[in-house]
C-alpha positions as CSV (number, residue, x, y, z in Angstrom):
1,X,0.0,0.0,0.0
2,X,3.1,2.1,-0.7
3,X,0.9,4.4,-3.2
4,X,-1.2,5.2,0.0
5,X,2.0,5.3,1.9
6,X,4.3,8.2,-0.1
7,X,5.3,11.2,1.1
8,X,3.8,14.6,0.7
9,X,2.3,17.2,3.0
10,X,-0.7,18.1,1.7
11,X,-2.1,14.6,1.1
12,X,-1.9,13.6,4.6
13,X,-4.4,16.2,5.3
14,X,-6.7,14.9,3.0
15,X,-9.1,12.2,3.2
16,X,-8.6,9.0,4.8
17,X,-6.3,6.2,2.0
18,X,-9.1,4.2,0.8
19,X,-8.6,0.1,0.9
20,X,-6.4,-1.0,-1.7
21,X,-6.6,-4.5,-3.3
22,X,-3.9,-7.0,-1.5
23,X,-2.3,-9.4,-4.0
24,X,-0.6,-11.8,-2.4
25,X,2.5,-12.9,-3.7
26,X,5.5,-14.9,-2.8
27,X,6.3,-15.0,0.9
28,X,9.9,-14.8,2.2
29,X,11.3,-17.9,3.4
30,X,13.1,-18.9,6.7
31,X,16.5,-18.5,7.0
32,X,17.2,-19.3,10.8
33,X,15.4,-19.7,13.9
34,X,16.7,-18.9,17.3
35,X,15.6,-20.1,20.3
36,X,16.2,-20.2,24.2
37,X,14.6,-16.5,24.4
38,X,12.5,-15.5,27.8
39,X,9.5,-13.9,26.2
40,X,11.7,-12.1,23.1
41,X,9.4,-8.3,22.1
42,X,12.0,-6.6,20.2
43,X,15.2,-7.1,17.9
44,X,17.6,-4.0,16.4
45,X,20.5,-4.6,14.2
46,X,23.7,-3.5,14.8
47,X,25.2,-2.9,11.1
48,X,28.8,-1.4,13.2
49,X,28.9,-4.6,15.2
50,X,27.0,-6.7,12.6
51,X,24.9,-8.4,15.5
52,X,21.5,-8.3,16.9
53,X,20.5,-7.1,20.2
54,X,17.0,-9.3,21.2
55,X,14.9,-7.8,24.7
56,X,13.8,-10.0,27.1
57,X,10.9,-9.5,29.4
58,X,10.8,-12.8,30.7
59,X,7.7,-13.3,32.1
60,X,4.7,-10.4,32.7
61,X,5.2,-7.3,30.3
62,X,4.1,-5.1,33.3
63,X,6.0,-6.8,36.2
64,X,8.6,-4.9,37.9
65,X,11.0,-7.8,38.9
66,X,14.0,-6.8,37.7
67,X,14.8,-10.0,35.2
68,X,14.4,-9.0,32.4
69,X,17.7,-9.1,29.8
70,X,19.1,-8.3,26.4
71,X,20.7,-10.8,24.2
72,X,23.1,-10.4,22.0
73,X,22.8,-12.6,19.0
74,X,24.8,-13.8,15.2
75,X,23.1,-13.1,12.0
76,X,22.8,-16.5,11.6
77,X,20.6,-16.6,14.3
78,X,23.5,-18.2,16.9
79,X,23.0,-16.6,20.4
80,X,26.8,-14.8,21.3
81,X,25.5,-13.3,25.2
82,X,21.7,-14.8,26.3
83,X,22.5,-12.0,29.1
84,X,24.4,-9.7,27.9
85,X,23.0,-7.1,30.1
86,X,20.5,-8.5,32.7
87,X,18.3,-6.8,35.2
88,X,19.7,-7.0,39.1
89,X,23.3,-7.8,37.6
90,X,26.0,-4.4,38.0
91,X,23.5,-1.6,39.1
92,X,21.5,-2.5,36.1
93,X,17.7,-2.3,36.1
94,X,15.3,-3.7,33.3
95,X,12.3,-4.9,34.3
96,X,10.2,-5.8,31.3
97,X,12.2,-4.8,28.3
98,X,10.5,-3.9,25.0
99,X,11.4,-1.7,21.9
100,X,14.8,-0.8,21.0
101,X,16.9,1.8,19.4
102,X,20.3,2.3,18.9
103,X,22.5,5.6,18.4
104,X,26.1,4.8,18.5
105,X,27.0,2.7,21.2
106,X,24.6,3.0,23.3
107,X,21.0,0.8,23.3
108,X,18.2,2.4,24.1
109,X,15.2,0.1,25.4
110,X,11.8,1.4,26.6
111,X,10.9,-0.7,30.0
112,X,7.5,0.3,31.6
113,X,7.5,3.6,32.6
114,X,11.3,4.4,32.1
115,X,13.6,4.7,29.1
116,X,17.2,2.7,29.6
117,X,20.6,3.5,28.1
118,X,23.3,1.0,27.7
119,X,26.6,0.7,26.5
120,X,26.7,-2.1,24.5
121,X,30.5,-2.5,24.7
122,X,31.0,-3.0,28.2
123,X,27.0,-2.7,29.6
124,X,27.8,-0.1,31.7
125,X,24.5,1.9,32.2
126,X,24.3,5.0,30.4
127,X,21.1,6.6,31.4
128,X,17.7,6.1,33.1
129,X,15.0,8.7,32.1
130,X,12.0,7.9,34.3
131,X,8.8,8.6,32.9
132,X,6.8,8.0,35.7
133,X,6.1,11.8,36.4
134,X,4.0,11.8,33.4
135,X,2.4,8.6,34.6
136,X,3.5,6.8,31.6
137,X,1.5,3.1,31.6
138,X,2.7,1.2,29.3
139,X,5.9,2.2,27.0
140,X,6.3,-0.2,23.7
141,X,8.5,1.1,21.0
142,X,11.0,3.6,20.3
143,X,13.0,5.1,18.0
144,X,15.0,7.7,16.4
145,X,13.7,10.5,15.0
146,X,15.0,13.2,12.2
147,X,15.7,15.6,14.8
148,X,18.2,12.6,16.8
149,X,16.1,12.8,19.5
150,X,14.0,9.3,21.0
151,X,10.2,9.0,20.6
152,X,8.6,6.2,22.2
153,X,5.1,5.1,22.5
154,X,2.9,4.4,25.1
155,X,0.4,1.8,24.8
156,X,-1.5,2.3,27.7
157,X,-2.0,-0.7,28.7
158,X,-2.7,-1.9,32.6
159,X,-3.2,-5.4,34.2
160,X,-6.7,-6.5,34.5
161,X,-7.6,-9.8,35.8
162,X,-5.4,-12.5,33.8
163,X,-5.3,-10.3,30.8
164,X,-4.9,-6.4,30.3
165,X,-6.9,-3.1,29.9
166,X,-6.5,-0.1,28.5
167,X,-6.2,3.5,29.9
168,X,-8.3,6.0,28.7
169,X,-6.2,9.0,27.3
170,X,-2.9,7.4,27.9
171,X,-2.4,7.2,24.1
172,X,0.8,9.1,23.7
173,X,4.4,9.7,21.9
174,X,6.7,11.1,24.1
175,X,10.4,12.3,23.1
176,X,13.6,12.7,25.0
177,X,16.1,14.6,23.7
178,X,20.0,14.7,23.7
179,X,20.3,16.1,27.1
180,X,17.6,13.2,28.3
181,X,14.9,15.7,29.0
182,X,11.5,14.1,28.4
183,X,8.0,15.9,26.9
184,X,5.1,14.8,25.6
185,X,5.3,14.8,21.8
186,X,1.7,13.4,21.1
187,X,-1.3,12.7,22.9
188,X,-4.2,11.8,21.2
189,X,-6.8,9.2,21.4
190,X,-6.4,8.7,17.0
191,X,-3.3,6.6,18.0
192,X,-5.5,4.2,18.9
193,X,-3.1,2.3,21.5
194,X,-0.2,2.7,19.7
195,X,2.5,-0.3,19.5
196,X,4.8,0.2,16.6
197,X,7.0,3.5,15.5
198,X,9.6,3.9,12.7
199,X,11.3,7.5,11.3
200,X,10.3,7.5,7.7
201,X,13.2,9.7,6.5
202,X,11.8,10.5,3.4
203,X,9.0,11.6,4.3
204,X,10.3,13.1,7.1
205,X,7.2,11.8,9.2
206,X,6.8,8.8,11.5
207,X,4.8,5.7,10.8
208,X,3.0,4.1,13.5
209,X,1.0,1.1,13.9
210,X,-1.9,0.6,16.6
211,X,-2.4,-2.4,18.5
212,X,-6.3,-1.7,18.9
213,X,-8.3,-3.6,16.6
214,X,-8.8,-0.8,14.1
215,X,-7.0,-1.5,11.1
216,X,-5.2,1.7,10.4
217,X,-1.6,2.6,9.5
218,X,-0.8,6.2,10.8
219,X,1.7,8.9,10.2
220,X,2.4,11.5,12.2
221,X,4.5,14.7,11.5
222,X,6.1,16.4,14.9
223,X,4.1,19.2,15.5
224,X,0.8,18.1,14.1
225,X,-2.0,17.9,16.0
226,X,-3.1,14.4,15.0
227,X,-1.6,11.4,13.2
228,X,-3.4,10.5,9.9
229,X,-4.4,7.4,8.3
230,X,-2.3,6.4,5.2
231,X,-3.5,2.6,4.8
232,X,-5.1,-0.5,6.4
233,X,-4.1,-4.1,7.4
234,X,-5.4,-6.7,9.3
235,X,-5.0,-4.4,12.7
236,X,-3.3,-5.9,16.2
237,X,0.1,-4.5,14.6
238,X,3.1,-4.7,16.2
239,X,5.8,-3.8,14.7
240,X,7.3,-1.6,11.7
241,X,10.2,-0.8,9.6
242,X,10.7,1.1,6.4
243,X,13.2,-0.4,3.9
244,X,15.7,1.8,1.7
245,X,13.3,1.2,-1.0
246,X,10.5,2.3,0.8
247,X,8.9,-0.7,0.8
248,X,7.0,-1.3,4.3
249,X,7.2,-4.3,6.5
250,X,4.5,-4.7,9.3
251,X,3.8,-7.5,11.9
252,X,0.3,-8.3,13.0
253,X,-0.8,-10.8,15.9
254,X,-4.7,-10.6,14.7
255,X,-3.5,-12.9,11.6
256,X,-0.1,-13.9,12.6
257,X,1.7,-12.7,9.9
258,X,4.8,-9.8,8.1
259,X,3.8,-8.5,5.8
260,X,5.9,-6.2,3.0
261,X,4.2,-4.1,1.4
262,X,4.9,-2.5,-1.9
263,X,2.1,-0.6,-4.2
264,X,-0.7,-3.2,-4.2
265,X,1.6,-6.1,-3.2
266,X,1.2,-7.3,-0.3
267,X,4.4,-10.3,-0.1
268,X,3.2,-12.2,3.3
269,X,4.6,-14.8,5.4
270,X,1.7,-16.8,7.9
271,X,2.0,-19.0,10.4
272,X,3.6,-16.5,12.9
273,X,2.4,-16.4,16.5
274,X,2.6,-13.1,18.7
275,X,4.9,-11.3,16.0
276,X,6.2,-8.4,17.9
277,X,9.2,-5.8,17.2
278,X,11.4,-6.4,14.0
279,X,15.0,-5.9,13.5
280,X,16.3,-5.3,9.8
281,X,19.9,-7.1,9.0
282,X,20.8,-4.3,6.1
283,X,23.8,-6.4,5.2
284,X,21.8,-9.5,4.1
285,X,18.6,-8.3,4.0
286,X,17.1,-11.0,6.6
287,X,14.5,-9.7,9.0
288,X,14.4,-11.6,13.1
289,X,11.0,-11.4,13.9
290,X,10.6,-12.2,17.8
291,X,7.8,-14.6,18.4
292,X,6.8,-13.4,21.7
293,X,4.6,-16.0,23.0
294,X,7.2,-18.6,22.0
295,X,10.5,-17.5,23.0
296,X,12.1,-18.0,19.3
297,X,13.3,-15.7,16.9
298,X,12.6,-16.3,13.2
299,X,14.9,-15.0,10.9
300,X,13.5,-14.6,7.4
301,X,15.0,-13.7,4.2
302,X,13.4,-10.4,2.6
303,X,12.7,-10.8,-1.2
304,X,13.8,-8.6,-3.5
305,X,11.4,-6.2,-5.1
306,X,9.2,-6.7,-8.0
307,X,9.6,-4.5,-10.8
308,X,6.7,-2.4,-11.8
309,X,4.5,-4.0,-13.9
């Protein structure tokens, strides 16, 4: 749904994308599959260091106990550190690890209501920007913006029984800049609990991806009022990434599929329980997909795009 997906100022502002017809096509295959995860959420590449980095929550995504971990793992799928930096180990806290984001050295991971920064050389902790003033529920995903600063987003979600709730109004982007000073970028109830987020360079805009049951795919400018909607999919989204030919790649756990999408092509791959926050090997053009639920990570290989016909 790329056509719905390109760039431009003024056609955000228009009218909602309408549906476009999905073709599928051929599905990217398997290349690996890792396992021995604790409840994997997110995976980022490391193109310097040409190695993943997987979080852990290991066990309740809104616990605070302090075990959750980051792995460090091959791009053939081979896991180099299981604990490479683990909650309660060297004055390090992470709780219930989730999104990820790396700037230099340093690994970024959004953990409940705080935002953790790591050295990934020696694990030393960096930074801890505690969110818990703006009573910040349920952070997911995070990334870098144009501006270098982080944006994460907050789900809002809250325990409830043996499953989970949502919070009314907690629907919200925040950013932290350079000097780790945290606002609130976006609050609006149109993010509809927002999971996923990804900088979309050239369109100088970020794409995010609800995990309510509405099937939208949003974009959001810094400074605007409101996301919009720029396409659909099967809803229950997870993650996103943008590829360097813009094609899109989304994760859904209402169908259990990725998805990369391209014009009217949708190129799928099924069969994938609790898909949550992808990690794009640039070098190979594989994609780790953590399977949540199943403590695995999939490692798929990303086929190359169709021409035009």
């Amino acid at each position: 749904m790329l056509g719905a997906l390109a760039c431009g100022g003024a056609k955000d502002a228009a009218k909602p994308a309408s549906k476009v017809p999905v073709v599928d096509s051929t599905a990217p295959g398997r290349a690996a599959t890792a396992t021995g995860f604790k409840t994997p959420e997110s995976v980022r590449y490391d193109s310097a260091g040409d190695v993943f980095y997987v979080s852990n929550i290991n066990g309740s995504p809104l616990a605070k106990d302090n075990n959750g971990f980051i792995s460090r793992m091959k791009p053939d799928g081979t896991i180099d550190s299981l604990q490479l930096i683990a909650g309660g180990r060297d004055g390090v806290t992470l709780n219930a690890p989730k999104g990820l984001a790396l700037i230099g050295d340093t690994l970024w991971v959004a953990d409940i209501d705080a935002v953790r920064g790591f050295n990934v050389k020696t694990g030393a902790v960096v930074a801890n920007v505690d969110l818990t003033s703006f009573k910040a529920v349920f952070l997911n995903d995070i990334c870098v913006g144009g501006d270098g600063a982080l944006y994460v987003t907050d789900t809002g979600l809250k325990p409830s029984g043996e499953t989970m709730a949502h919070v009314p109004g907690a629907d919200r982007i925040f950013r932290i800049d350079t000097k780790h000073q945290a606002t609130i970028a976006l609050a609006s109830d149109s993010l509809h609990w927002p999971n996923g987020i990804t900088w979309d360079e050239s369109g100088k805009r970020f794409i995010i991806v609800p995990y309510d049951k509405v099937p939208q795919i949003l974009a959001w400018r810094p400074g605007s009022p409101e996301p919009v909607i720029i396409g659909y999919g099967s809803g229950q989204f997870d993650g996103v990434e943008i590829l360097a030919d813009r094609r899109l790649i989304l994760t859904s756990w209402a169908d259990s599929t990725v998805s990369i999408r391209d014009g009217n092509v949708r190129q799928a791959i099924k069969d994938l329980p609790s898909p949550a926050d992808i990690g794009v090997d640039t070098r190979r053009m594989h994609l780790a997909v953590p399977l949540l639920t199943k403590d695995r990570v999939e490692i798929l290989t990303i086929p190359a795009r169709k021409a035009a016909q």
